[in-house]
N, C-alpha and C positions, 0 to 999 in steps of 0.2 A: 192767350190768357195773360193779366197784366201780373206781373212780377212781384208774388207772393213768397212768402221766408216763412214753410210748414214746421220749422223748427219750433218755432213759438209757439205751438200747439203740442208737442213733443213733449212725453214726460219719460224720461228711462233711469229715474233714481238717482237722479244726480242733484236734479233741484226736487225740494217739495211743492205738491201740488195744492194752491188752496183756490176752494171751489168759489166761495164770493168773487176771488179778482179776473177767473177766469168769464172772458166774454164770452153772450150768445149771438150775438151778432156782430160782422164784420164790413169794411168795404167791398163794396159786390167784386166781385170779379169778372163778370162779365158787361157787357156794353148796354143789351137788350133781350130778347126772348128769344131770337133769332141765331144774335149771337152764342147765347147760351147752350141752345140745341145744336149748333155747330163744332163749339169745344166739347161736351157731351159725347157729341161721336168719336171727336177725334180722341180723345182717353180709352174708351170703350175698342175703337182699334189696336192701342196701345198696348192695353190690359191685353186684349187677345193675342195680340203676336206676343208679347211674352210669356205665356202662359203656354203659348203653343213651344216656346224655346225649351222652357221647363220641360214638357211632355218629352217633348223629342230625346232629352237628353235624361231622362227618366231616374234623376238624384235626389232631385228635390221637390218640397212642396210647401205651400203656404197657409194657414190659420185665419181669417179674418176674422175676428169675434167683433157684433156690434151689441152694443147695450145703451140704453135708454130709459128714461121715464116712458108714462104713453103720450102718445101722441108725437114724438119726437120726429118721427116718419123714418123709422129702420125699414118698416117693407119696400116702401118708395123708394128710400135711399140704394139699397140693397137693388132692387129690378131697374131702376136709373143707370148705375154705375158697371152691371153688370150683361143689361141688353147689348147684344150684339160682342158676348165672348161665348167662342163655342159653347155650348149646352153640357158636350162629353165631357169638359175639359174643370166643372164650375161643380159643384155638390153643395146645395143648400138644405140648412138644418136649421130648421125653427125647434124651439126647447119651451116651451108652455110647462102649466102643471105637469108636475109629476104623475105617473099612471101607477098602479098597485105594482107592477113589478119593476119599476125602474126603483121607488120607495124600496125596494126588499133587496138594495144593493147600495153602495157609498156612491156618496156624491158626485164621482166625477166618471161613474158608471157608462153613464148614459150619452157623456160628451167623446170617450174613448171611442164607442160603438160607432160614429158618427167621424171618427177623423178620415181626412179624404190619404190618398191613396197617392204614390209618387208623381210628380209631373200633373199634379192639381191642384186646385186652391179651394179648400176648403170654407165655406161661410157659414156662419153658427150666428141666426140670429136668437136674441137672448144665448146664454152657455152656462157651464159650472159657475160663474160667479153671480147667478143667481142665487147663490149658496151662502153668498159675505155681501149680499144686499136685501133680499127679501128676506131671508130666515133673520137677519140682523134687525131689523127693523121689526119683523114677528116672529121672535125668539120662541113662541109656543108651538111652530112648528116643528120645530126641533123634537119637542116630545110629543107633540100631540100625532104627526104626520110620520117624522121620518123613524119612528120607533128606537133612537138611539140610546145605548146604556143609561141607566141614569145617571153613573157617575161620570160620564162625558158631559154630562149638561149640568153640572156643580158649578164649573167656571166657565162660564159664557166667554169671556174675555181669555183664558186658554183653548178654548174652542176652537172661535174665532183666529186666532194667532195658530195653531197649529193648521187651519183649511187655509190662511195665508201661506204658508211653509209650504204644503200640499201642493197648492195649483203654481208656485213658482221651481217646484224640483218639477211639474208635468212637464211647464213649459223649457225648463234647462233641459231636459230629457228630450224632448222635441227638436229641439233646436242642434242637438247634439249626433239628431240622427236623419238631420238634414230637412227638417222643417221649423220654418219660421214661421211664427206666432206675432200678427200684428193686431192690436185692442182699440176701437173706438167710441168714445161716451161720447153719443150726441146729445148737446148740451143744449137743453132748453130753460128759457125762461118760464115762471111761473105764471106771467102773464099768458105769454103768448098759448104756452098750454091749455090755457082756460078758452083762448079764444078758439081750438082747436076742436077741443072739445064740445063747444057750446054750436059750431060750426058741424059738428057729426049728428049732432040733435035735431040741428035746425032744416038739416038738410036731408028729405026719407030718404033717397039712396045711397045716404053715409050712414044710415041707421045701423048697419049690420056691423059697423066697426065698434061703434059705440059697445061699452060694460058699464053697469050701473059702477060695477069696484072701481073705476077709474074715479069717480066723487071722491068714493071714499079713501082712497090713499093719498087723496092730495091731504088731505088731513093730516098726513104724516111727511108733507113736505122738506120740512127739517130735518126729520127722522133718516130722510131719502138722501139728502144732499148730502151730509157727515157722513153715511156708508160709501157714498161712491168715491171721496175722497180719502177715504181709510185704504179703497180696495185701487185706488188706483197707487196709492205711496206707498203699500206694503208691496204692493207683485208690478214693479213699471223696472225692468231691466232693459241695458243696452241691448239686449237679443229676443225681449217681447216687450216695445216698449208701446206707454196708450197717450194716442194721440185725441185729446178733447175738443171737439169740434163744435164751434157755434152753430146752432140748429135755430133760429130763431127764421133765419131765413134758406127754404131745402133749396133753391137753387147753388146758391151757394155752396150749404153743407153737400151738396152730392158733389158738387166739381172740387169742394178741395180732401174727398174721397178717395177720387178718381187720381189726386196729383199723388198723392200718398201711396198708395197701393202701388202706383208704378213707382216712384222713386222707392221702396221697397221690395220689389220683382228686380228692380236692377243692379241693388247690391248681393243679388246672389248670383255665385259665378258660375251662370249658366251664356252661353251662347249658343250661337246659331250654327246649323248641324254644315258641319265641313267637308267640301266635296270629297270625294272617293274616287280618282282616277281608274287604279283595278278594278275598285267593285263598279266603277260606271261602263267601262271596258266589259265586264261579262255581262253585265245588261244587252249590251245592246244584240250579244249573241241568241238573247230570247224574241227578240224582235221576231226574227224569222220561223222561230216554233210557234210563237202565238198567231202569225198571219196564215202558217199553214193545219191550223188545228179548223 
């Protein structure tokens, strides 16, 4: 893959992030379609032997939360970057509407029940910060769906700031106890989304992805951009930081995914499981009971 700097995409509170200057699209990183499916695997190996170091060594664990407009391609992305990493090893969580009993709990309920387990990597497509994008953008859910006191919904903007506070002590708490939390906004243009969309309609076997709500929140385009840039510059720390990734073209957005996620799996200090002379020494004592059973 040609010699790309994922820093630049890197947001962890250092600089602010503003969503106009960030690109949706970049120099491709691959050659051809060929070449493309080629790097793809090799990431996808990658991912899995570390993933597998992880396990073995059963300390740590990872977060990947993806979030998007529609149309960005999270599914795609997500089964791209993640075909061909063990299945046992990988725990995928799609977060859609709320259901009556997730509603009859706090926000971040439903993302807790869902965190993966030591020696795995957890994926959360959509997650709790559906919470400080959708509800921001439709603040009447607030009261009308998630039944919250009313005097928590006086100050929208204290609300808001305190589920900011929230989800950045989850992720300090996370991190603290040996899982790391990494965030990506695939960043799509509002063109290309339209053409996506218009592409799902046009085409009957894309019908099924298609929601007519998809229309109408583009309406609220603006609306959408200013939360995602709130929720990225209030919670983007050194130890869950979000990297924004140009989505305008998914080849691309999967492989610089795929570079991410590993160069993340490799600052944690996990290696590879260290031979055992004694314990291989009583191994091989079993040899001879297993051939005579």
């Amino acid at each position: 893959m040609k010699d790309f700097d994922i820093d630049r995409f890197r947001y962890d509170g250092e600089n602010s992030f503003k969503i106009k200057k960030a690109p949706t699209k970049v120099d491709d990183l691959y050659e051809d379609d060929v070449h493309y499916e080629a790097l793809l695997r090799q990431q996808a190996s990658e991912i899995d032997s570390w993933q597998e170091r992880m396990f073995s060594q059963n300390r740590y664990g990872l977060v990947a939360v993806f979030q998007a407009l529609d149309a960005a391609g999270k599914d795609g992305t997500i089964k791209a970057v993640f075909t061909g990493t063990n299945p046992t090893g990988v725990r995928v969580s799609s977060f859609k509407r709320p259901s009556e009993k997730e509603l009859e709990h706090d926000f971040l309920w439903r993302s807790w029940r869902e965190l993966p387990e030591r020696g795995m990597i957890g994926v959360f497509n959509r997650s709790y910060y559906e919470e400080v994008l959708v509800t921001k953008v439709h603040p009447e859910i607030l009261t009308e769906s998630q039944r919250l006191p009313e005097k928590a919904t006086d100050d929208l903007d204290k609300l808001f700031k305190h589920r900011y506070d929230a989800i950045r002590d989850m992720e300090k708490y996370l991190y603290r106890n040996g899982f790391s939390t990494v965030k990506f906004f695939l960043h799509i243009s509002k063109k290309e989304q339209a053409e996506r969309l218009i592409s799902r309609i046009e085409d009957q076997e894309k019908n099924w992805k298609f929601e007519e709500g998809d229309v109408d929140e583009r309406e609220h385009w603006d609306a959408y951009q200013d939360a995602y840039e709130a929720a990225v510059n209030e919670t983007a720390t050194e130890n869950a930081p979000w990297y924004v990734i140009p989505a305008d073209d998914k080849k691309n957005m999967r492989l610089l995914v795929g570079r991410i996620l590993i160069h993340e799996l490799k600052k944690l200090p996990i290696t590879e499981p260290q031979p055992d002379d004694e314990r291989f020494a009583e191994l091989q004592k079993l040899i001879s009971v297993i051939e005579g059973q």
